[in-house]
N, C-alpha and C positions, 0 to 999 in steps of 0.2 A: 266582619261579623258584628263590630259594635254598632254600625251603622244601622243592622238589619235589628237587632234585638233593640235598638232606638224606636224603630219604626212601628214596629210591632208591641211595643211599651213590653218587653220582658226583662227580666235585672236578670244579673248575675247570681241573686237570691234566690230566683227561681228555679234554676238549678236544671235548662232544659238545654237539650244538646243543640247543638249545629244544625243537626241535618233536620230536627225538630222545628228552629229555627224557619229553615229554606223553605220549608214544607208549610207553614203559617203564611211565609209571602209567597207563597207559589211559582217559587224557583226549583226547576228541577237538578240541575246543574252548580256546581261548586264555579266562580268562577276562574280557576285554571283546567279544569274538564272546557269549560267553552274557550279559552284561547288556545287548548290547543286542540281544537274541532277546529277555530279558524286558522290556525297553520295547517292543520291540514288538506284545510277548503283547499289554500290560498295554493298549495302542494300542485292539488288537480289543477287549477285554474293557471299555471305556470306552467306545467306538461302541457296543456292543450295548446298552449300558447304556439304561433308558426314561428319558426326560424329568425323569424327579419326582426321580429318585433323586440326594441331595445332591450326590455324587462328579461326576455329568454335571455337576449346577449351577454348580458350583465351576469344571470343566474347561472349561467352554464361556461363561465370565460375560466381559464385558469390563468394566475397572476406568477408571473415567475420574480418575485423578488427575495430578497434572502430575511430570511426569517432570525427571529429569535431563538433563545436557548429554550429546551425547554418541550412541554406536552404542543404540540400542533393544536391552533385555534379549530375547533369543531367548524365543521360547513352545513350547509343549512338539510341539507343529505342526510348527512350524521343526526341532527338534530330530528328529521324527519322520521329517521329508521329507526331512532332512539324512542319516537311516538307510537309508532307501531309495536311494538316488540312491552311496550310500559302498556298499553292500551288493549295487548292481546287480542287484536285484529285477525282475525282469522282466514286464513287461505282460500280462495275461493276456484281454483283448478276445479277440471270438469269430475274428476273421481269423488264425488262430495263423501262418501263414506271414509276413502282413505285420509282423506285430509283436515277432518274434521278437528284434529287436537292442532294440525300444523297453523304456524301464526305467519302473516304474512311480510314476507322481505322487502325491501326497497324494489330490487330487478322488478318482481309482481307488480308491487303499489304502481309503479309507473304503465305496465301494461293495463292496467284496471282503470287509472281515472281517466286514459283517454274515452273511454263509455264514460258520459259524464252522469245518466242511470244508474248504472254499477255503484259510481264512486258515490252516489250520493246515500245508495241504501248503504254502503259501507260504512260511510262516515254515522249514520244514523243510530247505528249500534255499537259507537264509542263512546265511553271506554267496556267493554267487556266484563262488567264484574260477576264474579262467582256466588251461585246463591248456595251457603253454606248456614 
């Protein structure tokens, strides 16, 4: 942010917020809202991927070695599903009324970005916030 209230000549004197800020240089987006739109891309763009291609092998292998004491390192799943659920993604099954408050799980997200349409209006309306 110091970077951007540089650019735009505003002090700290001024006394204007962040998002005031972003909105002067016409940024929509904070940017950890866009890295993790790009893990998400990157999410679909790994689902679509075929079988053979290294990057799936790599992304989908399990490692059996022994591990440390201690919390289990997060996989890159976890950290996806942990996007979903912070981002309030919303469910897109065919009953749109019933599902409309439900937020969508990992099992969906993968059935959804193989439509790489789908995944894209999804991702388009991340993150979810509440106008209150």
């Amino acid at each position: 942010m110091r970077s951007l209230r540089k650019m735009c000549g505003v002090t700290m004197a001024d006394r204007k917020r962040n998002e005031e800020i972003r909105n002067m240089a016409g940024l929509k987006d904070d940017l950890i809202t866009k890295i993790d739109k790009g893990v998400l891309r990157w999410f679909g763009h790994v689902e679509r991927m075929s079988e053979d291609r290294m990057v799936k092998k790599i992304y989908s292998a399990k490692v059996n070695i022994k591990r440390c004491r201690g919390r289990p390192r997060l996989t890159f799943e976890d950290h996806v599903s942990k996007l979903l659920e912070e981002g309030r993604v919303k469910s897109t099954r065919i009953p749109r009324r019933a599902c409309m408050k439900k937020i969508m799980n990992l099992k969906e997200a993968k059935e959804v970005c193989k439509d790489r349409d789908t995944w894209r209006s999804v991702l388009s309306g991340y993150p979810v916030r509440d106008c209150a």
